[in-house]
BADREN-22538 format. One record per residue (C-alpha): residue number from 1; x, y, z. Coordinates in nm, 3 decimals, decimal comma, always signed. Example, Ala and Ser with C-alpha at 12.3 -4.5 7.8 and 13.67 -1.06 7.14 Angstrom:
BEGIN
{pt 1; {+1,230; -0,450; +0,780}}
{pt 2; {+1,367; -0,106; +0,714}}
***
This chain:
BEGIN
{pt 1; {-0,565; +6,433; -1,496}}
{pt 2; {-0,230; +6,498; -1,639}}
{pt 3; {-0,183; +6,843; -1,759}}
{pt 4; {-0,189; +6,909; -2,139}}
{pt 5; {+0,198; +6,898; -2,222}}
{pt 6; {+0,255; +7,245; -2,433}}
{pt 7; {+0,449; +7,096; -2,652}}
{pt 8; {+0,184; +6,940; -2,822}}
{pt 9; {+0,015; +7,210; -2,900}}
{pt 10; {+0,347; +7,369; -3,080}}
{pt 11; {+0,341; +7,046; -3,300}}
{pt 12; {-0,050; +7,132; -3,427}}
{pt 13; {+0,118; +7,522; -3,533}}
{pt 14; {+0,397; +7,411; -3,666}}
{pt 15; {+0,219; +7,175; -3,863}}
{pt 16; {-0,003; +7,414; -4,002}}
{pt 17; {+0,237; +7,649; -4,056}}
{pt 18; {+0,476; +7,372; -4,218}}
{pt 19; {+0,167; +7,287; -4,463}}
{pt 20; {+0,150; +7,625; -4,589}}
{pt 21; {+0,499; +7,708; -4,596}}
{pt 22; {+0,636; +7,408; -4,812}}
{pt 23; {+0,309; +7,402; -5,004}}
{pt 24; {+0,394; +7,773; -5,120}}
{pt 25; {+0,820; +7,800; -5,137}}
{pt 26; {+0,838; +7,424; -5,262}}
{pt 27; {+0,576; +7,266; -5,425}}
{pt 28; {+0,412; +7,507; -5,632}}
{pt 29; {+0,694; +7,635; -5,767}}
{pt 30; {+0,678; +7,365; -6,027}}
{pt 31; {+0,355; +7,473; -6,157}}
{pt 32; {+0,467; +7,783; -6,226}}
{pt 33; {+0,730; +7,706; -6,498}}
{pt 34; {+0,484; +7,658; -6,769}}
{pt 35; {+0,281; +7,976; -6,723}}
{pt 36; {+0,650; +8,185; -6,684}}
{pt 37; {+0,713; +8,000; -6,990}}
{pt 38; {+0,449; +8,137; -7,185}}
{pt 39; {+0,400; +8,442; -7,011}}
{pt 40; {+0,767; +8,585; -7,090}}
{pt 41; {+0,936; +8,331; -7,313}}
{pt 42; {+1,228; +8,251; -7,075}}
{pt 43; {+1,372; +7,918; -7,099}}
{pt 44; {+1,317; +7,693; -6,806}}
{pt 45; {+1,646; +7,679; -6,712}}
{pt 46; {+1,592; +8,031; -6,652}}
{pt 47; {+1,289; +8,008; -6,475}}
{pt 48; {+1,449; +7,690; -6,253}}
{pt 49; {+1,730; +7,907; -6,198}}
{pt 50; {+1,552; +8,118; -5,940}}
{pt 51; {+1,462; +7,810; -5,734}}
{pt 52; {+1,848; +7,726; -5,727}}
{pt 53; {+1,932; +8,065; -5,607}}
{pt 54; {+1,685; +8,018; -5,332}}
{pt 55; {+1,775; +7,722; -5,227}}
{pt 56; {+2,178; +7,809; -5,242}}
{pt 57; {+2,126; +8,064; -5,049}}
{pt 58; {+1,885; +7,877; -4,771}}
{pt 59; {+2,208; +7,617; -4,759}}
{pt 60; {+2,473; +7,896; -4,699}}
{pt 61; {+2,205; +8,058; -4,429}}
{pt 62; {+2,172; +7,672; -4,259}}
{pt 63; {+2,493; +7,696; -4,033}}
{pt 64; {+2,455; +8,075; -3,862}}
{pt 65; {+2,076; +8,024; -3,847}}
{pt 66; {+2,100; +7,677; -3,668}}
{pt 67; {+2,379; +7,814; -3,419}}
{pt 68; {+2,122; +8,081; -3,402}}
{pt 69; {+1,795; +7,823; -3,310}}
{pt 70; {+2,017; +7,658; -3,058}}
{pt 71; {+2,099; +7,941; -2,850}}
{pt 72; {+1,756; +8,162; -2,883}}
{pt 73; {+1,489; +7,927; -3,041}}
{pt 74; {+1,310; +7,983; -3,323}}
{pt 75; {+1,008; +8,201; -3,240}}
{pt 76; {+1,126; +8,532; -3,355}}
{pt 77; {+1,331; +8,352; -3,622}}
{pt 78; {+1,071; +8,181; -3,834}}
{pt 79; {+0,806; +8,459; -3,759}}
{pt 80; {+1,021; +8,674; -3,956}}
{pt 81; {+1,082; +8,473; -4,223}}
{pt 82; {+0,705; +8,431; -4,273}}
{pt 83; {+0,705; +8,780; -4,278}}
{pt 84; {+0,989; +8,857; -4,548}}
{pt 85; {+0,829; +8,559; -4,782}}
{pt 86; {+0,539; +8,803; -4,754}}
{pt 87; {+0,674; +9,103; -4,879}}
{pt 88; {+0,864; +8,920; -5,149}}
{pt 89; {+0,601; +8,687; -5,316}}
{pt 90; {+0,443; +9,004; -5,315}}
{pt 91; {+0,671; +9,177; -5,487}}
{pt 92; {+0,699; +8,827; -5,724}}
{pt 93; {+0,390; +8,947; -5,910}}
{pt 94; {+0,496; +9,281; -6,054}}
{pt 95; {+0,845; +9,087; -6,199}}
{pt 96; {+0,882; +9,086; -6,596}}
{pt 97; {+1,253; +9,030; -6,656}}
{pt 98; {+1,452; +8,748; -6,537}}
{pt 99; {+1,701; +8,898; -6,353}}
{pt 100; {+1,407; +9,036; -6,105}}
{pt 101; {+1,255; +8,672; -6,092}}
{pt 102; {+1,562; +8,557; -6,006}}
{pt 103; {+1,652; +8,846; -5,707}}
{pt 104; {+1,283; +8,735; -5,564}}
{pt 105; {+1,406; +8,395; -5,526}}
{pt 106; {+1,698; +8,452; -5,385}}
{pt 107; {+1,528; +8,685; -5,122}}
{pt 108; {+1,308; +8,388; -5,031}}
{pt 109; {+1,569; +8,164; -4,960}}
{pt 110; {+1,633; +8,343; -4,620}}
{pt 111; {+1,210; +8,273; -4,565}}
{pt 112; {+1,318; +7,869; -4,689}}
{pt 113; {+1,601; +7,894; -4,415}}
{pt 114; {+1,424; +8,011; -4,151}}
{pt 115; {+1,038; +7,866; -4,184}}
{pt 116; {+1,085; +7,475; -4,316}}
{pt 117; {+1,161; +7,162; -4,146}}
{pt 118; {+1,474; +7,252; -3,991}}
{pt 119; {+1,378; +7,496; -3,751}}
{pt 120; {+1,106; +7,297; -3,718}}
{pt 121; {+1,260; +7,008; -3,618}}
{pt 122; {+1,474; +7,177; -3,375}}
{pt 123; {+1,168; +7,276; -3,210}}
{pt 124; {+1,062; +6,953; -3,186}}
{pt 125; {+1,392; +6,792; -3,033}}
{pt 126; {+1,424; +7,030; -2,785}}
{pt 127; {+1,056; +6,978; -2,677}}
{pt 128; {+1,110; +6,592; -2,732}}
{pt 129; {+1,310; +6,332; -2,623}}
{pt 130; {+1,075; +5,999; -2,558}}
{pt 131; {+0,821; +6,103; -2,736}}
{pt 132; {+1,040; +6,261; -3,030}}
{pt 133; {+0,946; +5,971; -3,322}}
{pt 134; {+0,543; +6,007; -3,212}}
{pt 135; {+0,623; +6,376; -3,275}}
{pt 136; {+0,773; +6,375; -3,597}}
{pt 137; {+0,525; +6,138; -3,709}}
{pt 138; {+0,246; +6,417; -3,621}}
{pt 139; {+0,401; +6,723; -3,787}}
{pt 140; {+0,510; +6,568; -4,115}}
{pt 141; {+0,182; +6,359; -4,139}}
{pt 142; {+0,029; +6,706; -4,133}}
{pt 143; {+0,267; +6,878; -4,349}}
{pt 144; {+0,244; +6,604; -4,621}}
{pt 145; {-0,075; +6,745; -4,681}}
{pt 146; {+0,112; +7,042; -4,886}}
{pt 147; {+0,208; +6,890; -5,181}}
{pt 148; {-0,168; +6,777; -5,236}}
{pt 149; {-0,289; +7,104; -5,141}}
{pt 150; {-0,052; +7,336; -5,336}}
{pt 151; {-0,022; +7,148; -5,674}}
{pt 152; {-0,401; +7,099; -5,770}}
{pt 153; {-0,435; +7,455; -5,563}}
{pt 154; {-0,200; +7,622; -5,726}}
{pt 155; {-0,317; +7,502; -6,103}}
{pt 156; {-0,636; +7,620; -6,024}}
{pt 157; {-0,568; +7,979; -5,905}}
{pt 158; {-0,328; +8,036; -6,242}}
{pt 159; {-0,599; +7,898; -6,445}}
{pt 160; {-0,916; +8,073; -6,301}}
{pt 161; {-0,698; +8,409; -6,230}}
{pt 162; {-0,339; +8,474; -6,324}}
{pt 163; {-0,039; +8,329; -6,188}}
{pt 164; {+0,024; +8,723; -6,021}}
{pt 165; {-0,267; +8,659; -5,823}}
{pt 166; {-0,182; +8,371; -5,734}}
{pt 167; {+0,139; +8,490; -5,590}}
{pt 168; {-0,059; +8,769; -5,417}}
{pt 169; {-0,314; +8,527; -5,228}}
{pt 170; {+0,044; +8,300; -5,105}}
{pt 171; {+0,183; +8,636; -4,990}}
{pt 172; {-0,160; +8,717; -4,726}}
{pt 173; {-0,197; +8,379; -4,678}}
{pt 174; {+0,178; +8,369; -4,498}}
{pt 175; {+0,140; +8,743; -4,355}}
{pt 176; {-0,217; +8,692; -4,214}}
{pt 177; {-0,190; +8,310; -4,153}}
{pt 178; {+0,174; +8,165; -4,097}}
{pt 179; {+0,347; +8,420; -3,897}}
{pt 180; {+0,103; +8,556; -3,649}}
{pt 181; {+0,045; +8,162; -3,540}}
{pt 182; {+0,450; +8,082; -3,542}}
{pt 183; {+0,467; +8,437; -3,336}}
{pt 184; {+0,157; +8,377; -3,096}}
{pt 185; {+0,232; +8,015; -3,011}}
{pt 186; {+0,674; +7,850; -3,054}}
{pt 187; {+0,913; +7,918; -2,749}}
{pt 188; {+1,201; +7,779; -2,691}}
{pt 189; {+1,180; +7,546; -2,428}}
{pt 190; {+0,966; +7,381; -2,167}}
{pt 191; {+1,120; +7,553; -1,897}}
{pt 192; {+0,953; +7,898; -2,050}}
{pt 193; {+0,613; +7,750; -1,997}}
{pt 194; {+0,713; +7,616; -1,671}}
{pt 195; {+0,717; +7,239; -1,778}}
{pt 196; {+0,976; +6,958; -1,846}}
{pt 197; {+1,106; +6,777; -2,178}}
{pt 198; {+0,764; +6,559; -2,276}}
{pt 199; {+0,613; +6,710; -2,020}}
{pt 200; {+0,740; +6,445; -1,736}}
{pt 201; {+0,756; +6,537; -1,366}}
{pt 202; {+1,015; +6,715; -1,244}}
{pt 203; {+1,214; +6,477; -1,112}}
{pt 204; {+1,477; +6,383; -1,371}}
{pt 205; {+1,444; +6,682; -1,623}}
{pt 206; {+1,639; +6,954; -1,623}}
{pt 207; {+1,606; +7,232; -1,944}}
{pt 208; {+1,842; +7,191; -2,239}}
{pt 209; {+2,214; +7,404; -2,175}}
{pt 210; {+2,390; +7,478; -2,445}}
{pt 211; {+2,706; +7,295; -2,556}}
{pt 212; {+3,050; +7,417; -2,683}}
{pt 213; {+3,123; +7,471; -2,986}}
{pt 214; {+3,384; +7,187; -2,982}}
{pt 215; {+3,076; +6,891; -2,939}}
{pt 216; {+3,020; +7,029; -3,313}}
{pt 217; {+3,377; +6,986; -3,392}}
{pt 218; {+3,428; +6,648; -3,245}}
{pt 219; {+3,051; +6,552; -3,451}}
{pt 220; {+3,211; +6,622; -3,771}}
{pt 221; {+3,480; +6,407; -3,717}}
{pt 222; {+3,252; +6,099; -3,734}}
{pt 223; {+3,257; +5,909; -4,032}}
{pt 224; {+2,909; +5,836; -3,983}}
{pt 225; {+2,804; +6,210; -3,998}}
{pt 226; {+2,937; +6,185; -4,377}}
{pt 227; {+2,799; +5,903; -4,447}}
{pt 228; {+2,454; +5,966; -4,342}}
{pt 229; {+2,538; +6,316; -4,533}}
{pt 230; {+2,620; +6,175; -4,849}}
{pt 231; {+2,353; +5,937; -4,845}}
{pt 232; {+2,077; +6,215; -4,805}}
{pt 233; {+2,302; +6,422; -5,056}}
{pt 234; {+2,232; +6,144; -5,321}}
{pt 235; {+1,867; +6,125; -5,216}}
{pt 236; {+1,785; +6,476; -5,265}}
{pt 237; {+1,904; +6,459; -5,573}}
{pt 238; {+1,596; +6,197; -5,644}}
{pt 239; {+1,400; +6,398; -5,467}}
{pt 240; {+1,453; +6,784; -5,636}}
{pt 241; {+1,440; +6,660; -5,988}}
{pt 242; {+1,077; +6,480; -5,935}}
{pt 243; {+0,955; +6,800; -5,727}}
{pt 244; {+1,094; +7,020; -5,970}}
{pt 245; {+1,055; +6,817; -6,344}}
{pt 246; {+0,754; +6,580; -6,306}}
{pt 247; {+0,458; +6,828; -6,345}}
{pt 248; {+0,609; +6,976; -6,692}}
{pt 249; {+0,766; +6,641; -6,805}}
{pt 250; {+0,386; +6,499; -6,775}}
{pt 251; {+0,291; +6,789; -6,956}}
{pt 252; {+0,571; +6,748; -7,233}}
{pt 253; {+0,433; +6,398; -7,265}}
{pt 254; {+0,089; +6,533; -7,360}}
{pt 255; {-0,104; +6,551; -7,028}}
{pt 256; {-0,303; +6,823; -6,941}}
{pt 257; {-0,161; +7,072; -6,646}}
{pt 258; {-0,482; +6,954; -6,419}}
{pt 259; {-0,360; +6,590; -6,497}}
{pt 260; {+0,012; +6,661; -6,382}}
{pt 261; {-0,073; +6,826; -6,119}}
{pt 262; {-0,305; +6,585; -5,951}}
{pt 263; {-0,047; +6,274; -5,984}}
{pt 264; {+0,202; +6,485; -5,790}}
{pt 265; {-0,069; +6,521; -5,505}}
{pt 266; {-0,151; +6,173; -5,571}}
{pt 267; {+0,233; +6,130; -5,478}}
{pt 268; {+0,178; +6,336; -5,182}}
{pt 269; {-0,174; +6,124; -5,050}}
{pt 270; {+0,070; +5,821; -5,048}}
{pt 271; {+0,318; +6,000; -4,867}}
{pt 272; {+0,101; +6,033; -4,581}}
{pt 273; {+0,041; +5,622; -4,465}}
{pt 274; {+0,465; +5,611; -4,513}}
{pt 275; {+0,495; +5,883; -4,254}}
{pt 276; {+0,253; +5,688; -4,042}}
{pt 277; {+0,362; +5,345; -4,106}}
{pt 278; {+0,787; +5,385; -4,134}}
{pt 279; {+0,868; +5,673; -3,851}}
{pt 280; {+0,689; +5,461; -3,567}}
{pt 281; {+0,839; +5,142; -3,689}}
{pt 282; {+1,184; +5,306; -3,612}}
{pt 283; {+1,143; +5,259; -3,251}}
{pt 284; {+1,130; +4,871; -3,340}}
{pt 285; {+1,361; +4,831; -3,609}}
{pt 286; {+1,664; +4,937; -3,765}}
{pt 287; {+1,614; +5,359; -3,805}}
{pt 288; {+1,882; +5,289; -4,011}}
{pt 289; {+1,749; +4,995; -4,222}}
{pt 290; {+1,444; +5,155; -4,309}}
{pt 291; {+1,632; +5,529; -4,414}}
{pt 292; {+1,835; +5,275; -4,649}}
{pt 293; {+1,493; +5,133; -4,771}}
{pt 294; {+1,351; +5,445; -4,823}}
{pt 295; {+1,606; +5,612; -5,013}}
{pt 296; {+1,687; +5,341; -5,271}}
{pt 297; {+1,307; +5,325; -5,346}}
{pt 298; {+1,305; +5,724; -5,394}}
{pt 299; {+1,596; +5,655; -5,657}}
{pt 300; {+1,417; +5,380; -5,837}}
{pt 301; {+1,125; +5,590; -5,852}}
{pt 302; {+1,284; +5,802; -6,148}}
{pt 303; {+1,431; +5,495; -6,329}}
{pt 304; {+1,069; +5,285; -6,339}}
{pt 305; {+0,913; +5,632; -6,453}}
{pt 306; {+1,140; +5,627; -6,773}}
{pt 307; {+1,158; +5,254; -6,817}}
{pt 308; {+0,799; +5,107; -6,768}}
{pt 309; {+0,577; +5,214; -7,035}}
{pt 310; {+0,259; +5,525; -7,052}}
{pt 311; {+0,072; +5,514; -6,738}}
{pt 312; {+0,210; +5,178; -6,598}}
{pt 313; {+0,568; +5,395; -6,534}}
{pt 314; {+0,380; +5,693; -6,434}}
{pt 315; {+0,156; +5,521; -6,125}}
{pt 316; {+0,490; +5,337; -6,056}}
{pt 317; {+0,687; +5,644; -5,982}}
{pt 318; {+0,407; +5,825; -5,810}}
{pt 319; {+0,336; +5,492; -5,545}}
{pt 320; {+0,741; +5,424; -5,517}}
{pt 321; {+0,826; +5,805; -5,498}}
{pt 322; {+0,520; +5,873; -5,287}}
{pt 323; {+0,578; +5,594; -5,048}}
{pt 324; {+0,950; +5,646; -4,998}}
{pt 325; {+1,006; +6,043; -4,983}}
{pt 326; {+0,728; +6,102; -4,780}}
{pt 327; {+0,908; +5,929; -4,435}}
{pt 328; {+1,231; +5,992; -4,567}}
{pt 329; {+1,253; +6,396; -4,356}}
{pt 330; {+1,165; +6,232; -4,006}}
{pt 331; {+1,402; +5,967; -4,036}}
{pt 332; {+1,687; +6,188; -4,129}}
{pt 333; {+1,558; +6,456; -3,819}}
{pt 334; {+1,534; +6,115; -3,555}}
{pt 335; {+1,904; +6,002; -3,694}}
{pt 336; {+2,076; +6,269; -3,654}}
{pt 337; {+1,914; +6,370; -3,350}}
{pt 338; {+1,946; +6,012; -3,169}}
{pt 339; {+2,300; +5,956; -3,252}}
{pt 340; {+2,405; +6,351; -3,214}}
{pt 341; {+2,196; +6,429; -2,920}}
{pt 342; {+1,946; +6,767; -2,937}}
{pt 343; {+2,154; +7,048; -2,782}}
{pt 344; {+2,351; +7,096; -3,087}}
{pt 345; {+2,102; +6,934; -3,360}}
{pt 346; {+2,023; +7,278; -3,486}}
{pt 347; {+2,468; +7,325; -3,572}}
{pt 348; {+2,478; +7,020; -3,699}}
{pt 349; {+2,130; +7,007; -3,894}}
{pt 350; {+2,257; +7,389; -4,070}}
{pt 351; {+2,556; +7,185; -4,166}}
{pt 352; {+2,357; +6,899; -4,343}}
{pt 353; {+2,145; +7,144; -4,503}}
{pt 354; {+2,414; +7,293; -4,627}}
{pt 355; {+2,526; +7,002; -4,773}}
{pt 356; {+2,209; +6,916; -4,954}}
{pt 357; {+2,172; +7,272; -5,087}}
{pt 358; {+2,468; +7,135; -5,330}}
{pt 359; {+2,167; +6,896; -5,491}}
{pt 360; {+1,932; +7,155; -5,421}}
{pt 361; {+2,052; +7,437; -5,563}}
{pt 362; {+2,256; +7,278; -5,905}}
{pt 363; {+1,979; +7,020; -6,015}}
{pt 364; {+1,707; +7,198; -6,157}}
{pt 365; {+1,927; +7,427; -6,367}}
{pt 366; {+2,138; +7,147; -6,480}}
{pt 367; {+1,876; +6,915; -6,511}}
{pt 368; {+1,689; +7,154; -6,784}}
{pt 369; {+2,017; +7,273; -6,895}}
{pt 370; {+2,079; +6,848; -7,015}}
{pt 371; {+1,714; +6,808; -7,116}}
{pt 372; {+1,781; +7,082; -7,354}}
{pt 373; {+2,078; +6,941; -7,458}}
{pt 374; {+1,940; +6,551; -7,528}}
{pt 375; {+1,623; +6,686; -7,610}}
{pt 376; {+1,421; +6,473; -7,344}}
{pt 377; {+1,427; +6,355; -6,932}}
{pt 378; {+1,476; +6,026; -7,017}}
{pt 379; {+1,875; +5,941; -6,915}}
{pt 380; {+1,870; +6,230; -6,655}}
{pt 381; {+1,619; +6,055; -6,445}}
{pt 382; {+1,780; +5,700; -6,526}}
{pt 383; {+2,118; +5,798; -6,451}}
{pt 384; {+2,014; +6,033; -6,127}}
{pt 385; {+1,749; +5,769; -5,986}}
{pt 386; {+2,032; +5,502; -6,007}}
{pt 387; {+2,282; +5,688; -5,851}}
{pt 388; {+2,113; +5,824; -5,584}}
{pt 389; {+1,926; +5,461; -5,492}}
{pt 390; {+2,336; +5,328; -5,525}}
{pt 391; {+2,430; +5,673; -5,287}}
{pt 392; {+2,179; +5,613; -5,036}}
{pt 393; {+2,324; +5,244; -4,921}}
{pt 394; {+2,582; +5,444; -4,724}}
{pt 395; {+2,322; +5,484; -4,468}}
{pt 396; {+2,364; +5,106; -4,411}}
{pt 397; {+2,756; +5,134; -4,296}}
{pt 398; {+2,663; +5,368; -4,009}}
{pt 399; {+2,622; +5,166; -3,750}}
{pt 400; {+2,940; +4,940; -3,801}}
{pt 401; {+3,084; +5,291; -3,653}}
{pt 402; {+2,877; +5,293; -3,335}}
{pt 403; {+3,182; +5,150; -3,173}}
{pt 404; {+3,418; +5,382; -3,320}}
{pt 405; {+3,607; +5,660; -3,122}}
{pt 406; {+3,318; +5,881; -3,137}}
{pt 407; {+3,006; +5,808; -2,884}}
{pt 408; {+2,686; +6,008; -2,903}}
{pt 409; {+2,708; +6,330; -2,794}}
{pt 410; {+2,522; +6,440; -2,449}}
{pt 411; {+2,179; +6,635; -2,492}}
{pt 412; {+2,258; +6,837; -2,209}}
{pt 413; {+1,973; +6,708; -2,032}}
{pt 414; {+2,051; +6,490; -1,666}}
{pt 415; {+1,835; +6,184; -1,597}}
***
């Protein structure tokens, strides 16, 4: 019998560990605004404002810490950052001015930058090459599970307890939970385990070396790099208004917080057959074609929400949005790392994050900031929804450059 490839066994951590981590930095932040709301009286703006501070500071983090990933893996890096999310959710619970909300947040953006997908996916690619879709397919499948868990959780424990609780149950959960199974079980390559990438023979395989500095250079001077960037840019614009806006717009509109919160996770039980049914279906069609697919539907998610009447626009949103986000952070990982190569996917993937925080870090501030302005969501998720399904069809043009001047870049791995 073969033996049990150890990179399989990283996948089941990280996808635990991925579960928990988005489930408590990401998705139940939106829960939250209400209760801060009528705990304190601080405008959401306010409250959203701490969530763009995190996430601005997770995109400025993105280069350094995937330079870092690609030279010394990500053990030690996302152990710590389970840690320090610890300490500060912790800390979350005694806060009762905005300014100190705020200076949490922005301390967990260096958790966001070091335990989400993107070190996560560099684990992956440097553990995968073959087998990299099958993968991907595995550890977001898994990790979809967090926006059902944390929404519904997450209403519950504010309701039945307090929402300072609540942030002192996340905090064990990722000191006790997250980062004694990211420090017991991720290393950096197969060769540290004494195996080969997908856990071949030894024939052909030789571990991952790292590349200059100039492979990143000569990357970024591919047209299709911004493309694909500006297309995801335009995306997670879609994407960081619903995650951020749906829950209390629902709410606005008269439904109850348990209500809200369990169409988001029916969102997130949708997302898990596109994970299963798009990523494979790269390896037979257009990766490209179906990222285009994906993204536009993720746009027209938002307009059908505002245009299609009561509960009709709501289930609309939830199966177009749930559908279409959910496979949308695989196929961004397996483009970038199939045309790009792996041995400098972490650079280049801190670059792209960086690019994103732009939409991550301005749109829930601005977002509230215009909904206070108009006095509803309405034309902010019908202008962003068709801009970003218009923005995404830049994906489309990528492969006219194939045959440009720039070829894929060696993984630093010799067949």
């Amino acid at each position: 019998m073969r033996r049990w490839y150890y990179g399989w066994s990283m996948v089941g951590v990280l996808a635990v560990t991925e579960t928990l981590s988005y489930g408590i930095l990401i998705y139940a932040f939106s829960v939250y605004v209400v209760p801060l709301e009528h705990a304190f009286g601080w405008s959401r703006a306010t409250i959203n404002g701490a969530i763009t501070a995190a996430q601005l500071v997770a995109g400025l983090l993105a280069w350094p810490i995937g330079v870092l990933l690609d030279r010394y893996g990500a053990r030690w890096l996302m152990t710590g950052g389970a840690v320090w999310a610890a300490l500060w959710l912790g800390l979350w619970g005694f806060v009762d001015q905005p300014w100190q909300h705020i200076v949490v947040w922005i301390m967990l953006g260096f958790s966001m930058a070091t335990t989400l997908y993107e070190p996560a996916f560099v684990v992956v690619a440097q553990w995968f090459e073959r087998l990299r879709s099958t993968a991907l397919t595995v550890l977001t499948f898994v990790a979809g599970f967090a926006i059902i868990i944390a929404t519904p959780s997450t209403t519950w424990l504010i309701e039945t307890y307090s929402w300072q609780i609540t942030t002192w149950i996340y905090a064990a959960i990722m000191l006790v939970v997250v980062a004694p199974l990211l420090a017991w079980w991720i290393r950096k390559s197969p060769a540290d385990v004494g195996a080969t990438v997908d856990g071949m023979p030894q024939t052909g395989l030789q571990p991952v070396r790292a590349v200059p500095l100039a492979a990143v250079r000569e990357a970024l001077r591919d047209g299709g790099f911004w493309l694909l960037g500006g297309a995801f840019l335009a995306s997670t614009c879609a994407l960081v208004v619903v995650l951020q806006t749906f829950v209390p717009l629902l709410i606005d509109r008269g439904y109850s917080a348990t209500d809200a919160a369990w169409y988001a996770a029916a969102a997130g039980v949708l997302a898990l057959p596109s994970r299963l049914l798009f990523t494979p279906l790269g390896t037979y069609f257009s990766r490209y074609t179906l990222a285009t697919l994906l993204c536009v539907m993720q746009g027209l998610a938002l307009v059908v929400l505002m245009v299609l009447p009561g509960g009709v626009g709501v289930w609309a949103c939830v199966v177009l949005f749930g559908l279409s986000f959910g496979a949308i952070t695989p196929a961004r990982a397996a483009l970038f790392a199939d045309r790009y190569g792996v041995a400098i996917y972490g650079a280049l993937s801190g670059i792209l994050a960086l690019v994103l925080t732009l939409a991550r870090a301005v749109m829930p501030v601005l977002v509230e900031m215009l909904r206070e302005w108009s006095g509803a969501y309405t034309s902010i998720y019908i202008w962003v929804g068709m801009l970003s399904a218009i923005g995404s069809l830049g994906i489309a043009f990528v492969p006219s450059l194939r045959q440009g001047r720039h070829e894929k870049l060696p993984d630093s791995r010799q067949h």
